[in-house]
N, C-alpha and C positions, 0 to 999 in steps of 0.2 A: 408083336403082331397079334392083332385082335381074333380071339376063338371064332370060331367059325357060329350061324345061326342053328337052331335046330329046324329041320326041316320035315319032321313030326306030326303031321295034321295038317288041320286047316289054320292063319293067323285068327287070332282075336277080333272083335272090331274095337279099334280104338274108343275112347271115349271121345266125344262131342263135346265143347263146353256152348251153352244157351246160346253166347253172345256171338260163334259162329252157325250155329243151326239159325239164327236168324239171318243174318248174312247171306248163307246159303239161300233159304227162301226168297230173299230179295235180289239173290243175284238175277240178273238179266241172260246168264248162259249157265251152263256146267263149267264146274270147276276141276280144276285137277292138282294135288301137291308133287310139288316138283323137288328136281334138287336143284341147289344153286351154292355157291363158294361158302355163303352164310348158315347153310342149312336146308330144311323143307320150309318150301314159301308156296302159298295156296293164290293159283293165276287163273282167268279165265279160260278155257279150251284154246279160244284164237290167237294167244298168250304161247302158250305151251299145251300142243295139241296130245291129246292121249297115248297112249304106245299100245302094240294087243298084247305087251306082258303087263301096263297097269292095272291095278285093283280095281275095283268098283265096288263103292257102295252108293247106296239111296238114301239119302236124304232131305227131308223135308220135299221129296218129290223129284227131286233134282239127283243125278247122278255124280257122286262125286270119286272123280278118279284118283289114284295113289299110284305114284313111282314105285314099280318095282323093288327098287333101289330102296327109298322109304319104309315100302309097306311092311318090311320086318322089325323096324327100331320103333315105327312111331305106336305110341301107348297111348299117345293123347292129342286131340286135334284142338287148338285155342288162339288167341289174336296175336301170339307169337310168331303165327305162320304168316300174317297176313303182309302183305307190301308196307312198307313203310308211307309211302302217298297216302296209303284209303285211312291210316292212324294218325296222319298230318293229317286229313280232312276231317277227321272228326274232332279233331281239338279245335278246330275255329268254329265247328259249329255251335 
């Protein structure tokens, strides 16, 4: 069984990598990272609407929300998170 988190302070903020901080600014809504069977996957609000224990940070102007659940593991936020469809669309582009 997995040790338990510390729950010591405030969490860190994750690291950003560029190529979702752009993302984010292009989104059309807030975002929020969720859980799902595969892991954390980053969906629009109307997607997987917020919770009042998710995180929140601001990014690129936009709020981006964090699973509870999440907001202790994740160290880094990058196109791993992202839907498989929006990385299918960008390979035909």
């Amino acid at each position: 069984m997995p040790g338990k988190l510390p729950r010591n302070g405030p969490l860190p903020d994750p690291t950003i990598s560029p190529e979702i901080r752009e993302y984010i600014k292009k989104s059309f809504s807030e975002l929020r990272i969720a859980t799902t069977c595969e892991g954390p996957i980053l969906l629009p609000v109307r997607l997987s609407p917020p919770k009042p224990m998710d995180r929140r940070l601001e990014v690129e102007g936009r709020t981006l929300y964090i699973s509870a659940v999440q907001a202790p593991r994740i160290k880094e936020i990058d196109s791993r998170m992202l839907p498989k469809c929006v990385l299918q669309k960008k390979k035909r582009c």
